[in-house]
N, C-alpha and C positions, 0 to 999 in steps of 0.2 A: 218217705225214705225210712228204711230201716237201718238194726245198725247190722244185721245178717247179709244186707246187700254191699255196707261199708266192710264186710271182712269179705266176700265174695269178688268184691272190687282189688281190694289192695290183694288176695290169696295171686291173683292171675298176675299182677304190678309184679308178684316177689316173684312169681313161678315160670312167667313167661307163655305159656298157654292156659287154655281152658281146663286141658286132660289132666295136667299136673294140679293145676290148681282144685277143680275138684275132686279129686286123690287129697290133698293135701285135706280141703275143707271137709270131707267125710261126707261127699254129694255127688248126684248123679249130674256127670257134665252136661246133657239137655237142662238138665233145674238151674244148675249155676250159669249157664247163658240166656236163659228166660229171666232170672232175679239183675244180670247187669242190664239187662233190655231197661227191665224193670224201673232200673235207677235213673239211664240213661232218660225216660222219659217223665220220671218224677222229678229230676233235677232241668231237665229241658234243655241238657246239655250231652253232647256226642262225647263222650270220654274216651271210647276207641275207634279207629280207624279199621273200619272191618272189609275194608278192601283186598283182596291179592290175596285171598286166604288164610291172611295170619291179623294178632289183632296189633294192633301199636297206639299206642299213647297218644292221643290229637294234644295238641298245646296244652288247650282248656284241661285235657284229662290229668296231664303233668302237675298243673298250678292245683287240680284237685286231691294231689296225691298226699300232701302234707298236712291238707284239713281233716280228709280222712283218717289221719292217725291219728291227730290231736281229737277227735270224737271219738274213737274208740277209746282212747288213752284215759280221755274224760270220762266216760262210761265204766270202765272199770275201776276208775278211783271212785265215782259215786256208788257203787256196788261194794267197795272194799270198805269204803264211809258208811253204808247203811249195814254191813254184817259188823264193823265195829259197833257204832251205836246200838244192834242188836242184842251185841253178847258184853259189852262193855270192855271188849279186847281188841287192841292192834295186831295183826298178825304178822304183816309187813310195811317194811319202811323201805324206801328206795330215795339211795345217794346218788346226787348227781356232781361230778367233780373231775377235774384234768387224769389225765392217765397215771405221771406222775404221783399224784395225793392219792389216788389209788393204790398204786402198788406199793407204795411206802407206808402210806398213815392209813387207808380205809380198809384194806384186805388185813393186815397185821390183826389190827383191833375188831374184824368180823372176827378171826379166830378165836376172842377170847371169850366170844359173847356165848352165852348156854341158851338150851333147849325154853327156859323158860322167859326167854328172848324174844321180843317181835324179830323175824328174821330180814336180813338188810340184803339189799340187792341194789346194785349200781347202774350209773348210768356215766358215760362218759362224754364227756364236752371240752371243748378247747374253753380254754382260763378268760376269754370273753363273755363267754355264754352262760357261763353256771347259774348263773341267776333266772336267766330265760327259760331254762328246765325246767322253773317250777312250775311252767306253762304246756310242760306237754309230759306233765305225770311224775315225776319227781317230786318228793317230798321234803327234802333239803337239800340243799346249795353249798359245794365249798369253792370258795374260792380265795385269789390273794386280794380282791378289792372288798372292802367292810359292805354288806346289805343295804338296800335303799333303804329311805325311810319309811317306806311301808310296810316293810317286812320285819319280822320279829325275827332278834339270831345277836351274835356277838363273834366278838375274837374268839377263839380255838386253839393257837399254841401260835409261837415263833419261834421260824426254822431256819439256823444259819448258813447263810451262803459261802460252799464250801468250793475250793477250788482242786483239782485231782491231776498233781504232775505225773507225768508218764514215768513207767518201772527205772531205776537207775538212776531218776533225779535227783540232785543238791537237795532238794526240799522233803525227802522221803526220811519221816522219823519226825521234820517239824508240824508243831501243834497249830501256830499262826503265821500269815506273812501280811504285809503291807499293802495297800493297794496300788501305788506307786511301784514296787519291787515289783508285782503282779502283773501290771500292763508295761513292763518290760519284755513276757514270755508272749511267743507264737500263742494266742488264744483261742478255745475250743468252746465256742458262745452259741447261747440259744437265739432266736430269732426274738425281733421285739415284741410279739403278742404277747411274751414269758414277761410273766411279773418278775424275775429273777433277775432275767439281761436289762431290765428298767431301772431295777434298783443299782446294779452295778454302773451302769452307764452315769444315774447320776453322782452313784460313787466319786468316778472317774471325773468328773466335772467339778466337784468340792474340792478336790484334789490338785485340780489344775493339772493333768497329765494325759497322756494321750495312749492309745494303744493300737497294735495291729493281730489282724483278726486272720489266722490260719483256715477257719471254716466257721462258719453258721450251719444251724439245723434244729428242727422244731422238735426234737426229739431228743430228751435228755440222754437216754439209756446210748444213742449215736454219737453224742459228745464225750460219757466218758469212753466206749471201746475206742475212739480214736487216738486218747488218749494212750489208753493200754495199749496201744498202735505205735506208740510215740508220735505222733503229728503235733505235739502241743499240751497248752494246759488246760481241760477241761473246767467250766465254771459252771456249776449247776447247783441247785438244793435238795439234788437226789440224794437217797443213802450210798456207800458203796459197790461197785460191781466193779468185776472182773480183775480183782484183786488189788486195786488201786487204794491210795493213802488219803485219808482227807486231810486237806488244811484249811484252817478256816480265816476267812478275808477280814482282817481290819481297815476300814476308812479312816477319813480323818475326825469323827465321832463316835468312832468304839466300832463295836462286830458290825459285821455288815447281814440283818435278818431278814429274814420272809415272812409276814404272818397271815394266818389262816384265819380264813372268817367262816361261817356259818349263818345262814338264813334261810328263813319258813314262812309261811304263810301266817299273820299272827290267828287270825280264824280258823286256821286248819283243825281238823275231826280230829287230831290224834296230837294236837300241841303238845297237850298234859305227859304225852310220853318221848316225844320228838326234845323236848327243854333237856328232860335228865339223861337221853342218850346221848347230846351231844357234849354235856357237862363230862359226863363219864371218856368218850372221845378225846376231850381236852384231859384230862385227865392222865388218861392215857399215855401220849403225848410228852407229859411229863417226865413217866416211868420210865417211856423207852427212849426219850433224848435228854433226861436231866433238865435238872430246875432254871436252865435257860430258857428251855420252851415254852414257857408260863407265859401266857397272852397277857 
């Protein structure tokens, strides 16, 4: 098995035919159906179904479609690992993190970084998984749960959970409300996988109060337009959009935050620069939300 038959493999998975797929691969469609043949009987496994004219996915092919990336994936970090160890330079880093920590904390702070920067490239995952990224080519992990303990990394900032009433409300101009006063309003909540709706929920339960929920949705940037909809009170630890006021949630133990962790491989080829990028990140963090965000 090569890994020429593993991009030939997955080219046709993305393209749908042979003809697109070697177009795409820069190969002559007889060669790129000789090299799947190829794999098909180096692996001793039918990956397509090549009946009726067209090819299709056999079971087996499907279950193989994931290992295949995770070996390419691997393959080009080993390649990225030996021109660093080469030249003694990183030249990229890739974040793997919710959409969320994206569009607020990870893309902000690519902007600030210069040319003489490893350059950072993302990867997106639901707030479960961040960590399991670092298994299919990601080189750091954010997320809202702290790193196992295998993994080298730490806190990163804490971000307050901010609640966004719709245009014309009582609450537009205030800086904080209550959590009690709070699960009073129609709420506009993320779905449980959100480390955000988890902390608020046990909010709500130190509190001893109860609330009713206008709409759920796994999608922060959904919660506040509804918001600006007037459907209710959006609860998230986005920044703001579409013109909405934040307030920020008090418990019955102070602000009610979010924090960020960070985690890498501690043997990783590019620790030595992965440590002080993330420091500067936190850092960061600070500048643009103030010295509450301090992990």
């Amino acid at each position: 098995m090569e890994l020429r038959h593993l991009r030939y493999f997955l080219a046709v998975v993305d393209h749908g035919t042979t003809a697109r797929a070697a177009e795409a691969a820069l190969v002559a469609q007889p060669s790129l159906s000789r090299q799947l043949r190829r794999l098909e009987a180096d692996l001793k496994l039918a990956l397509f179904d090549h009946s009726g004219g067209r090819l299709r996915l056999t079971s087996a092919g499907r279950q193989f479609v994931p290992i295949a990336r995770d070996l390419l994936a691997r393959a080009a970090a080993a390649q990225e690992a030996a021109r660093a160890l080469g030249t003694g330079q990183v030249s990229r880093i890739t974040i793997a993190a919710p959409v969320t920590t994206i569009a607020d904390v990870i893309a902000p702070f690519i902007a600030t970084t210069g040319g003489h920067d490893a350059m950072i490239t993302v990867q997106e995952v639901l707030p479960a998984d961040a960590y399991d990224a670092l298994w299919r080519g990601a080189d750091v992990a954010i997320s809202s749960a702290p790193p196992p303990l295998h993994l080298a990394g730490g806190a990163v900032a804490r971000l307050p959970v901010l609640a966004y009433p719709p245009p014309g409300h009582p609450w537009e101009g205030r800086a904080r409300v209550g959590i009690a006063e709070l699960a009073e309003q129609p709420l506009l909540l993320l779905t449980a996988e959100h480390g955000t709706r988890r902390l608020f929920d046990h909010a709500v339960l130190r509190a001893g109060v109860r609330y009713a929920t206008a709409f759920e949705t796994s999608i922060p940037q959904i919660a506040q337009a509804l918001a600006a909809a007037g459907r209710g009170v959006a609860v998230v630890s986005d920044d703001p959009r579409y013109g909405l006021h934040p307030v920020s949630v008090d418990g019955t133990d102070g602000p009610i935050s979010i924090s960020l962790f960070a985690g890498w491989s501690a043997g990783h080829y590019a620790a030595a620069t992965i440590a002080p990028l993330v420091e500067r990140l936190s850092s960061y963090c600070v500048d643009r939300y103030g010295a509450e965000a301090a992990p």
